[in-house]
N, C-alpha and C positions, 0 to 999 in steps of 0.2 A: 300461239305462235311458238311458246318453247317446244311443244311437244311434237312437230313440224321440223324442227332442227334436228330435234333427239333424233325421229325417226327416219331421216336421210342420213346422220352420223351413224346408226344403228344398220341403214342399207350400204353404207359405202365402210362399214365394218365388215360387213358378210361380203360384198366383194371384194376385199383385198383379202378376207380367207379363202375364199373361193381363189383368186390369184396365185398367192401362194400355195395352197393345194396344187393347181395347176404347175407351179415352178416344181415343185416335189416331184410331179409324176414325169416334167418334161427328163428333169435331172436325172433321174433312175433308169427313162429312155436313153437317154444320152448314153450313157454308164453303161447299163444292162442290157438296155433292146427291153427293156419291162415288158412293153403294150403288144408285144407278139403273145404273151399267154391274156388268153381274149378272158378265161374267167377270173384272171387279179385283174384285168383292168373294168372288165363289169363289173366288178364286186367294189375297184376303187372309189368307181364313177357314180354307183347307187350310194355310197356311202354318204359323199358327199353333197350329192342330190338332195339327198336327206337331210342332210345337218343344213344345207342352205334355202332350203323348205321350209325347215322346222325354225328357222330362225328369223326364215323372213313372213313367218303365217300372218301377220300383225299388220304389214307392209301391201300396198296398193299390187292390185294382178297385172300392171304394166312392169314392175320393178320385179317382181317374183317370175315372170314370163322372160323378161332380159335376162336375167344376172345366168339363173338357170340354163335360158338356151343358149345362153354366149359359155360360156364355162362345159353344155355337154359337146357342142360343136368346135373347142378347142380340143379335148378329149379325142372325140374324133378325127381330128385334123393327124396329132400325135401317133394317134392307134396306123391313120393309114401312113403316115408320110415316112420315108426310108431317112432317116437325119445321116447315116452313114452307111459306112460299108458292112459293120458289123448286126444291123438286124436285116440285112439283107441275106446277108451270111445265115443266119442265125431263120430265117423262114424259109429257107434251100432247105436247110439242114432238117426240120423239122415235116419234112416232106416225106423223108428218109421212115422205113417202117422196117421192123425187123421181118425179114421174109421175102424180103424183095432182092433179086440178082442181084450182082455184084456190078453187073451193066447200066441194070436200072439205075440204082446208085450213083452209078459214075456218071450218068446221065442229066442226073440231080443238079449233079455238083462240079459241073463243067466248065463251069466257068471259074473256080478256084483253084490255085495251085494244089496237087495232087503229089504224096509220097507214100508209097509203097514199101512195108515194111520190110527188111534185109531178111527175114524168115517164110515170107510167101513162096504159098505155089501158086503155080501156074497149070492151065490144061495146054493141049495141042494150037488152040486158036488163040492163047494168049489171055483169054480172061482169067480172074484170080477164083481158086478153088479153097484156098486154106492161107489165113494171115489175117495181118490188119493193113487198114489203107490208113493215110491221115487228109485232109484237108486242111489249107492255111487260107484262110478269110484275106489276106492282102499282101501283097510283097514287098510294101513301105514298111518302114522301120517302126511305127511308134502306132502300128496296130497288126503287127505278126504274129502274135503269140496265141490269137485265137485260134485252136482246133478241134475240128472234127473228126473221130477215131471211128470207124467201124470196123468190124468185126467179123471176118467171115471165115464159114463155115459150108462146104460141099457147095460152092458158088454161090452160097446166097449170106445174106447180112443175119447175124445170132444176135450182135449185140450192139449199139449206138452210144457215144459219148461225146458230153463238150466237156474243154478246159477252157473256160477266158481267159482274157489275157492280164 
């Protein structure tokens, strides 16, 4: 009998670190846009795979099948779901490839306010030949400060940067 408690105390210890794992990764979503780089967040999600595996090896294959596929299927949820404006921003942006027009570009990222730096050129038809462009992720106040810089060079994009906010 005791060893029936221990070993439900010992599974609903591995899912409340599985839980918190989960709070960790939503948090640093929230924060950062984390789950947009697909190899930290495969690398987060084996990790813990593993440690709630490894820990629940002991425990019945109904309990090790839940905990596991409820915890990789929130993961997922996370990876796809936009929580804000900033990983939406933030997967525009990584679309962006050094070598691509300055059109293509701007094509990208059309849906964000757009500033043109006070040193560009320009050609005949208006698209940018030499300068940097910026992008701003939102025009609310208490998430403006994220941008996107690129860099161009003979109409096409040389170089790419973020600053978060």
């Amino acid at each position: 009998m005791t060893s029936t408690y221990q070993n439900r105390g010992g599974v609903l210890g591995v899912g409340l670190l599985l839980l918190i794992a989960l709070g960790i990764f939503m948090l640093f979503d929230v924060e950062i846009a984390l789950s947009i780089n697909t190899y930290i967040t495969l690398a987060y999600t084996a990790f813990w795979l593993l440690i709630g595996f490894l820990l629940l090896r002991r425990s019945p294959k109904r309990y090790k099948l839940t905990f596991l596929t409820i915890f990789l299927c929130a993961i997922l949820a996370v990876y796809f779901v936009d929580w804000n404006g900033r990983k939406h921003f933030l997967r525009a942006f990584q679309r962006i490839e050094v070598g691509m027009t300055a059109a293509q570009a701007d094509e990208t990222m059309d849906s964000y306010t757009k500033f043109v730096g006070p040193t560009t050129q320009f050609d005949t038809q208006g698209q940018v030949m030499t300068g940097k462009i910026s992008y701003r992720s939102s025009q609310q106040n208490w998430n403006d400060s994220d941008v996107a810089i690129l860099t161009i060079e003979d109409g096409r994009v040389v170089e790419v940067s973020y600053h978060p906010d």
